[in-house]
C-alpha positions as CSV (number, residue, x, y, z in Angstrom):
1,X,169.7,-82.0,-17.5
2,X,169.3,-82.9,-20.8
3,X,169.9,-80.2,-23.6
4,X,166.8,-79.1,-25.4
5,X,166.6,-80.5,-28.7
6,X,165.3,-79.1,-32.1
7,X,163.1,-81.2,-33.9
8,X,164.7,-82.1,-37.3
9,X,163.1,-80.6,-40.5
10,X,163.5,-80.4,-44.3
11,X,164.3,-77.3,-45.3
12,X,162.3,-75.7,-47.8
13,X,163.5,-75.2,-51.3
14,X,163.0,-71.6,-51.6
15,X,164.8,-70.9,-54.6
16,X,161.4,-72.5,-55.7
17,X,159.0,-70.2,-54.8
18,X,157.1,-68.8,-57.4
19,X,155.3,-66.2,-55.5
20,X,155.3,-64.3,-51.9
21,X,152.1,-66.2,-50.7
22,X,154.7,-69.6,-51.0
23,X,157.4,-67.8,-49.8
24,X,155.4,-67.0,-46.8
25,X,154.5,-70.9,-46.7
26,X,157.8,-71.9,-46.8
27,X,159.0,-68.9,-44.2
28,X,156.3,-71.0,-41.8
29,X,157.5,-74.4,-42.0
30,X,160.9,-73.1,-40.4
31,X,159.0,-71.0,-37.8
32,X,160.2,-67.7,-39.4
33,X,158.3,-64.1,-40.3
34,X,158.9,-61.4,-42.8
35,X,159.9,-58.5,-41.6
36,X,159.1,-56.5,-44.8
37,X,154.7,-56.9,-44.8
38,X,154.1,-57.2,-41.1
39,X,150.5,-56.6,-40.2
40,X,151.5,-54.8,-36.7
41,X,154.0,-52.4,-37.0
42,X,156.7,-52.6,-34.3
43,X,157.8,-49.6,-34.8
44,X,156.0,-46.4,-34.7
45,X,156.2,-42.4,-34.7
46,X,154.8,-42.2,-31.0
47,X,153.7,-43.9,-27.8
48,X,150.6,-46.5,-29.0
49,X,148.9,-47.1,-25.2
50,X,146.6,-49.8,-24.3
51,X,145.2,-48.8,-21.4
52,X,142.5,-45.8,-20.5
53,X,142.7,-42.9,-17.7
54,X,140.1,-44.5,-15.1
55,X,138.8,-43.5,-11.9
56,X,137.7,-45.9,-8.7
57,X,135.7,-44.8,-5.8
58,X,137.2,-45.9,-2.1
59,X,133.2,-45.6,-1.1
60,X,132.5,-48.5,-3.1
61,X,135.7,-50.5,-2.3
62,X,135.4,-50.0,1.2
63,X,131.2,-50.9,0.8
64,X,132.3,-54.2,-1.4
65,X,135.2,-55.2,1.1
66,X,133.4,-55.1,4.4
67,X,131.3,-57.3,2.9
68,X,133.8,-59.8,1.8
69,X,134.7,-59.7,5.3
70,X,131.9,-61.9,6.3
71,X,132.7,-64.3,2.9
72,X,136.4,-64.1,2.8
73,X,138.1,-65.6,5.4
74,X,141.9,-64.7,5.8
75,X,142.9,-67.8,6.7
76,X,142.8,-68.7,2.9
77,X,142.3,-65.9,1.1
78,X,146.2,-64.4,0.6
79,X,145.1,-61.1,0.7
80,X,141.6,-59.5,1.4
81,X,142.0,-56.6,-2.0
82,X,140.5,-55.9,-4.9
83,X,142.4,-55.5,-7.6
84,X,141.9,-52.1,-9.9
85,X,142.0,-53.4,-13.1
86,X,142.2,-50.8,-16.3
87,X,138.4,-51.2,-17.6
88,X,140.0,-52.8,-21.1
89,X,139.0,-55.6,-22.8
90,X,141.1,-59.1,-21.6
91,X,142.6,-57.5,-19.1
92,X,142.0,-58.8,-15.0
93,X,145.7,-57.3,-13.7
94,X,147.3,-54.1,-14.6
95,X,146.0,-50.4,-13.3
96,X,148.8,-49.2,-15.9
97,X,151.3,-50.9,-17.5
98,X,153.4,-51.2,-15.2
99,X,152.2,-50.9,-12.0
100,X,148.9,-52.8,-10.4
101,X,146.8,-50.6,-7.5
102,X,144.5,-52.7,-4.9
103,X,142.4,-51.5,-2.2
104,X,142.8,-53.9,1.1
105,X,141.1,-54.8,4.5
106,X,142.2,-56.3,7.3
107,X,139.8,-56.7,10.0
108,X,139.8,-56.0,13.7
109,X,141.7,-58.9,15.7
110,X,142.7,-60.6,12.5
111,X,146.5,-60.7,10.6
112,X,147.3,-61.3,7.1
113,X,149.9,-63.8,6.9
114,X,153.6,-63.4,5.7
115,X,154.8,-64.1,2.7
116,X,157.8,-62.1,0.1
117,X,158.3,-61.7,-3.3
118,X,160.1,-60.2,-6.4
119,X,157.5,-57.2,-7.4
120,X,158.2,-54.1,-4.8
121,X,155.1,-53.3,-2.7
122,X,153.9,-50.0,-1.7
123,X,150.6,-49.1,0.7
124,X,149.0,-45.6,1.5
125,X,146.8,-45.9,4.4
126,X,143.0,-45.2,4.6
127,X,141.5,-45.8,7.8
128,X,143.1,-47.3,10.6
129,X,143.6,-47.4,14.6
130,X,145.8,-47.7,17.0
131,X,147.2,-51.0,16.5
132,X,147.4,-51.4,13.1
133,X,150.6,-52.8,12.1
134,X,152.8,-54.0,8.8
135,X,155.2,-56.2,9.9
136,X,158.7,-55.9,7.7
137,X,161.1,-57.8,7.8
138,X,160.5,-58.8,11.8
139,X,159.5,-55.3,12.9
140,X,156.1,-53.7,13.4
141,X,155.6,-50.5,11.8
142,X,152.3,-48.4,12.9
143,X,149.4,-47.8,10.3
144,X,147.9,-44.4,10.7
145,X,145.8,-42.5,8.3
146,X,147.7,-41.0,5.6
147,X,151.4,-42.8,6.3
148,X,153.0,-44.6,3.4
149,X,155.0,-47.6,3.7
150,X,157.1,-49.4,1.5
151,X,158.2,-53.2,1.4
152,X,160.9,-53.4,-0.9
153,X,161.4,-56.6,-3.4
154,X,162.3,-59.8,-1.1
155,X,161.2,-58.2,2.1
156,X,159.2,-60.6,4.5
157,X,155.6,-58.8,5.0
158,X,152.7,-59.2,7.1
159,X,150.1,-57.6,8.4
160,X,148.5,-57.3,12.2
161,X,145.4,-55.6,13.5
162,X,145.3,-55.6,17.4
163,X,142.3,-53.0,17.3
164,X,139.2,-53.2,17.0
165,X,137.8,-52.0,13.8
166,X,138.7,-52.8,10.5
167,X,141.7,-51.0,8.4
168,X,141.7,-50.1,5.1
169,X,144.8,-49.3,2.7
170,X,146.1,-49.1,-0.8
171,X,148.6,-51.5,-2.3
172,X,150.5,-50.4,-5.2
173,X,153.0,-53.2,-6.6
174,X,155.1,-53.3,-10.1
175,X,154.1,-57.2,-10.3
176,X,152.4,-56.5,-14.3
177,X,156.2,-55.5,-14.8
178,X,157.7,-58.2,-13.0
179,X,155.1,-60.5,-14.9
180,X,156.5,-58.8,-18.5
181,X,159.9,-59.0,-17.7
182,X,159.6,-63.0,-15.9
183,X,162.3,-62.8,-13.0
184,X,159.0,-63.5,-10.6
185,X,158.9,-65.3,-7.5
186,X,156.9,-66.0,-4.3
187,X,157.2,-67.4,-1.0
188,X,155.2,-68.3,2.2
189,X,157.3,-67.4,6.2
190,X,157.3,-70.4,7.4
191,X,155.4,-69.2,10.9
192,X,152.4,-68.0,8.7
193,X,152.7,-64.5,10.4
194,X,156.3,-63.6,11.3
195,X,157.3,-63.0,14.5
196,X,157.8,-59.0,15.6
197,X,158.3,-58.4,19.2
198,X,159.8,-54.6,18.0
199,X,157.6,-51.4,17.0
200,X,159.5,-49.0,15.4
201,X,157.9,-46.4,14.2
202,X,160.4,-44.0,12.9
203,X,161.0,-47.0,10.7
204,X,163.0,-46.2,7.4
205,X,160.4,-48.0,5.7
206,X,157.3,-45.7,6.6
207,X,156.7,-42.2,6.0
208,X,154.3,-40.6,8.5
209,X,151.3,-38.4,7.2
210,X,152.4,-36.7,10.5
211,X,156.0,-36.0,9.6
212,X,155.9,-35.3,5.7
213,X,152.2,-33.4,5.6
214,X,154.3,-30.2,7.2
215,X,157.2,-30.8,5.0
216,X,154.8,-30.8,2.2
217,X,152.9,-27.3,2.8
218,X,156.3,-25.8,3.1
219,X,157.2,-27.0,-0.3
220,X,158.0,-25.0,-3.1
221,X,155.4,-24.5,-5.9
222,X,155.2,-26.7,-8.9
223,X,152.4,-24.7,-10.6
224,X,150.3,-21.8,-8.9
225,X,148.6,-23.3,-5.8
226,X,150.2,-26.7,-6.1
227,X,152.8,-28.0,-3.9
228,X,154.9,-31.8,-4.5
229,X,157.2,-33.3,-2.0
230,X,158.9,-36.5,-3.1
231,X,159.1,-39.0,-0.5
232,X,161.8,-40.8,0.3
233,X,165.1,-41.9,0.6
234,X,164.7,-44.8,0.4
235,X,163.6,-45.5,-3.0
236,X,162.5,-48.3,-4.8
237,X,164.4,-48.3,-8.6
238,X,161.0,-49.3,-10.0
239,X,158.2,-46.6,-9.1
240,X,158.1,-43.8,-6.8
241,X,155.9,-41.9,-4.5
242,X,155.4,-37.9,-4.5
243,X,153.2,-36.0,-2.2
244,X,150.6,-33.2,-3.8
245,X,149.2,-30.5,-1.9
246,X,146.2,-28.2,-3.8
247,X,145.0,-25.0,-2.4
248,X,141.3,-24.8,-3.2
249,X,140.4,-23.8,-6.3
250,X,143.7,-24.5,-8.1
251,X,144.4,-26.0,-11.0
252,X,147.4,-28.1,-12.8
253,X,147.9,-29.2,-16.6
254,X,150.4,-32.1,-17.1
255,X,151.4,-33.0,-20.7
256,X,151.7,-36.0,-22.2
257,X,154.4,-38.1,-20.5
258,X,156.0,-41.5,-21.4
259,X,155.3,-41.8,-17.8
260,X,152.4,-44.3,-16.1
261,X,150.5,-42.8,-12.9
262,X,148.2,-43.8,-10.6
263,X,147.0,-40.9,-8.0
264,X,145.3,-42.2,-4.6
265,X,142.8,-39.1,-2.9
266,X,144.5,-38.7,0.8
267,X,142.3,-35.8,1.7
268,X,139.8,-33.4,-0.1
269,X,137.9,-33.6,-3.4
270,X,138.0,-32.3,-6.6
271,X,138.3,-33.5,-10.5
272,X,140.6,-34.9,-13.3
273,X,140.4,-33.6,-16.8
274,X,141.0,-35.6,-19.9
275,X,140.1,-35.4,-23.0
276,X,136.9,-36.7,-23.4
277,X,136.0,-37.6,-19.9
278,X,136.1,-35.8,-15.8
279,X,136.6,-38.0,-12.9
280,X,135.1,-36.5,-9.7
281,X,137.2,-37.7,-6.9
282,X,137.0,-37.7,-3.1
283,X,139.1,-39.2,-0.2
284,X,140.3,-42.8,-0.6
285,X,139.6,-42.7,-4.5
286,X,141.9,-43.8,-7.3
287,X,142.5,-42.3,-10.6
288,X,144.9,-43.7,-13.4
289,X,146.8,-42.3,-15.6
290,X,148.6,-44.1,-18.3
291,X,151.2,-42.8,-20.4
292,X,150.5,-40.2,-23.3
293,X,147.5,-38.8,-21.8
294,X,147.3,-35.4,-21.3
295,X,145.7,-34.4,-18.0
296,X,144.4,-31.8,-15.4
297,X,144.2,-31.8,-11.8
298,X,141.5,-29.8,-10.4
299,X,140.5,-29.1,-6.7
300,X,137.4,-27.9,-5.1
301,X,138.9,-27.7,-1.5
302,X,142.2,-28.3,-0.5
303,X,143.5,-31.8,-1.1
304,X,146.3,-34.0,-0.3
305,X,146.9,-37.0,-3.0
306,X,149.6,-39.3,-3.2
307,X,150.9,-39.7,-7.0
308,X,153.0,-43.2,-7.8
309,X,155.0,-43.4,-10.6
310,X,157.2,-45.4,-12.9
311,X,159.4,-42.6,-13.6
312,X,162.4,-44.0,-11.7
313,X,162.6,-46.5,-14.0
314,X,162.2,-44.7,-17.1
315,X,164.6,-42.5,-16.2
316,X,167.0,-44.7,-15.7
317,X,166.4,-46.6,-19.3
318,X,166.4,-42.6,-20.4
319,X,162.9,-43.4,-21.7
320,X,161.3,-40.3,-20.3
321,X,160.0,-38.2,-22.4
322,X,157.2,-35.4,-22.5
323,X,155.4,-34.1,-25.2
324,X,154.8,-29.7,-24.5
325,X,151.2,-28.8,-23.4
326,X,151.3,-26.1,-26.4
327,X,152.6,-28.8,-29.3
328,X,150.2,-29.5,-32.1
329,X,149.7,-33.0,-32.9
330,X,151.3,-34.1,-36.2
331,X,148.8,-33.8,-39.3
């Protein structure tokens, strides 16, 4: 392999420069940029965010990919989703900045073929029957309402329905971080679905809404009313799941976090507070929550949601930080 070459250049004579508009010239020519008059900072007293706290309805998803059932065959579509994409300008990809939320369907009597790759892959189910099944790494693991299942990073994964009635489920993946960071690949089993001839449903990889939903109401309090349960081991190094529980009526201010979440409805209905805007929320919905946005959970019955994170790896860079619900903002 030939080394990469430099194309040759005359260097500047900047001892000649009779003002800072030629230095700047000159600074050009040799591909370089002051660092004194730069018109972004890169620095900055506090977290600058990009994205917006937004809300998505499973009624709609679930309308809009029942639909694309009957236009969107599975034998060439990779996946039958829709991707939840922060309502920004230029942006088609991220929920928040590091993590991407898509709502998926399989239907009855159809498989979605296997494939791995580098982003770690996450799903909480929706709907589902008897037979629903992601296949990991050669083993089926059942798909019933509420379960969540992880695929970690280079794990085969496919997906079967041997009922008869379509499935729906949420996929959370860190792929806008693997994207950022570059390290992604992707590849296609070779048998198109991989072979499982093994159901295993106390599978390391799946935690049953049967199993943790108990665990969860016997939790200890976070805040009056309000109960979280952190799933797992095992854990994935890049996002994390917990389990919420709200007693009717209650109510539960976060502060402003360097953390990015994205809260999936499991059961109940009720509302999230920002400044500025209130998302309504039901089963199967979606609400986002990017980083330095003050927030309130509210519920109107009692409610079961499912809140992913990136604290993990924050906290492991020992980038976590919150900012007190009573703190002024600085004048």
């Amino acid at each position: 392999m030939k080394a990469l070459m430099t194309p040759r250049h005359k260097a500047p004579a900047f001892q000649t420069a009779a003002s800072l508009p030629e230095l700047y010239e000159m600074l050009e020519q040799v591909q370089m940029k002051n660092g004194w008059n730069k018109p972004t900072p890169s620095l900055y007293p506090e977290p600058r965010q990009r994205f917006i706290p937004a809300h998505w309805r499973f009624k709609d998803a679930r309308a809009a990919l029942h639909k694309a059932g009957d236009l969107v065959d599975s034998k060439w579509a990779e996946r039958r989703n829709l991707i939840m994409a922060n309502p920004v300008p230029d942006n088609d990809y991220p929920t928040v900045a590091t993590l991407v939320g898509a709502y998926q369907m399989v239907k009855g009597g159809e498989t979605a073929r296997s494939h791995r790759h580098t982003p770690n892959a996450m799903r909480v189910v929706l709907e589902s029957a008897p037979g629903v099944y992601t296949i990991v790494d050669g083993v089926k693991v059942p798909m019933e309402p509420g379960d969540v299942l992880l695929t970690p990073n280079g794990s085969w994964h496919g997906h079967s329905n041997e009922s008869t009635v379509e499935s729906y489920w949420i996929d959370f993946l860190d792929a806008p971080l693997v994207q950022l960071l570059g390290p992604m690949f992707f590849e296609h089993h070779p048998d198109a679905l991989e072979r499982a001839d093994r159901v295993d449903a106390a599978s390391p990889m799946r935690f049953a809404f049967s199993e943790y939903h108990p665990r969860l109401l016997a939790a200890a309090e976070v805040s009056s009313g309000v109960r979280a349960l952190k799933l797992g081991p095992p854990e994935l190094q890049t996002f994390d799941r917990t389990a919420l529980s709200l007693r009717a009526g209650a109510s539960w201010a976060r502060p402003r976090s360097t953390v990015n979440r994205i809260y999936s409805v499991i059961q109940g209905h009720g509302r999230s507070d920002f400044a500025g805007s209130q998302f309504q929320w039901s089963r199967g919905d979606m609400v986002a929550v990017p980083s330095w946005h003050e927030h309130k959970l509210i519920s109107d019955s009692e409610a079961v949601l499912l809140e992913v994170s990136d604290e993990p790896l924050l906290r492991m860079l020992d980038w976590v930080r919150e900012q007190p619900l009573h703190a002024k903002e600085s004048p």
